[in-house]
C-alpha positions, 0 to 999 in steps of 0.5 A: 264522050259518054263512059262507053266511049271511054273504055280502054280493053286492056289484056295483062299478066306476068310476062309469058301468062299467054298476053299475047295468046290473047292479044291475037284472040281479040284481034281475030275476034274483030277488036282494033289494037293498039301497038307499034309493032317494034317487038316483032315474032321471033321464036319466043312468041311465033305469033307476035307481041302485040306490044306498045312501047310507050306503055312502059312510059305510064309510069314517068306520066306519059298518057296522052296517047290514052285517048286514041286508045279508047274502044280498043285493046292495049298489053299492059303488064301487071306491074304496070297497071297500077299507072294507068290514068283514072280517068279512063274506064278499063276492062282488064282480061287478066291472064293466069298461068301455073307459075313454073310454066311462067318461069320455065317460058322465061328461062327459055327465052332468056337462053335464046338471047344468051342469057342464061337463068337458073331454074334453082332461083324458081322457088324466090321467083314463085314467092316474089310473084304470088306475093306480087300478083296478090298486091295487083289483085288487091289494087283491082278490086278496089278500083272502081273505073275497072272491071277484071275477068281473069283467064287461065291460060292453062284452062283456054287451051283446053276449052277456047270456045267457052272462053272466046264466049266468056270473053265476048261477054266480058267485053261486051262488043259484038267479036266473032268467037268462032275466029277468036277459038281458032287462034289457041293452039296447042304446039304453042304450048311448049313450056307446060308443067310437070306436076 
């Protein structure tokens, strides 16, 4: 199996960066994905999660289904990216988003399943997060077997056919832009920033 046939697509960020937005453009733009569809779509995310739960087993050593995921995509969040066997090339779409939206989408989710969060506890999350995803990026760019791209998700809702072409690029697979442009929407974006 040569090297390209050995590359895992990987989309990752903090939880509600738009992973899932991006999940479902690769899916429209022709990529297989790897998810067992247990979190199904609910009100939090209305076009599903795209997630694999055995992900959150990387950490315990459980990569043996890795293989099956070569040539396609899997969700892994950032904390669990540091996990991932070496020796798989990755190609990591790493989505960035204003860190009070994050928050707020979070907050919002968490009342829906009657868990209410406090927005006044937004000030330690935003510095527990830059220091977090400034450690993750640190970790990536000394990897040599991955290669990051990262996506605002602010910025592709404004502009998704330049970062459904970016992203091809990236990928570097032929994926049908045209179909990968049409799946961000903005009636998804409902926890924006005020600022």
């Amino acid at each position: 199996m040569s090297n390209i046939d050995r590359t895992v697509y990987v989309v990752s960020g903090l939880p509600r960066s738009g992973t899932s937005m991006m999940m479902q453009m690769l899916v429209a733009g022709g990529l297989q994905v790897i998810t067992d569809n247990i979190r199904s779509a609910d009100d939090d995310n209305l076009q599903g999660y795209f997630e694999f739960e055995r992900i959150k087993q990387l950490k315990e050593g459980d990569s043996a289904w890795m293989e099956q995921a070569c040539g396609k995509v899997i969700k892994v969040i950032s904390a669990l990216l540091e996990h991932l066997p070496d020796q798989y090339h990755y190609k990591i779409i790493f989505m960035e988003r204003d860190l009070l939206e994050v928050l707020a989408s979070q907050r919002k989710m968490l009342e829906r399943r009657g868990k209410p969060a406090n927005a006044d506890d937004d000030a330690m999350f935003v510095n527990l997060y830059t220091k977090h995803l400034i450690k993750v990026k640190s970790w990536l760019s000394e990897k040599r077997n991955i290669d990051v791209v990262y996506v605002s998700y602010n910025d592709l809702l404004g502009n998704p056919k330049r970062y459904a072409e970016d992203i091809a690029r990236f990928i570097d697979v032929p994926l049908n832009t045209q179909e990968m442009a049409k799946v961000p929407e903005e009636k998804f974006y409902r926890q924006r920033s005020v600022s």
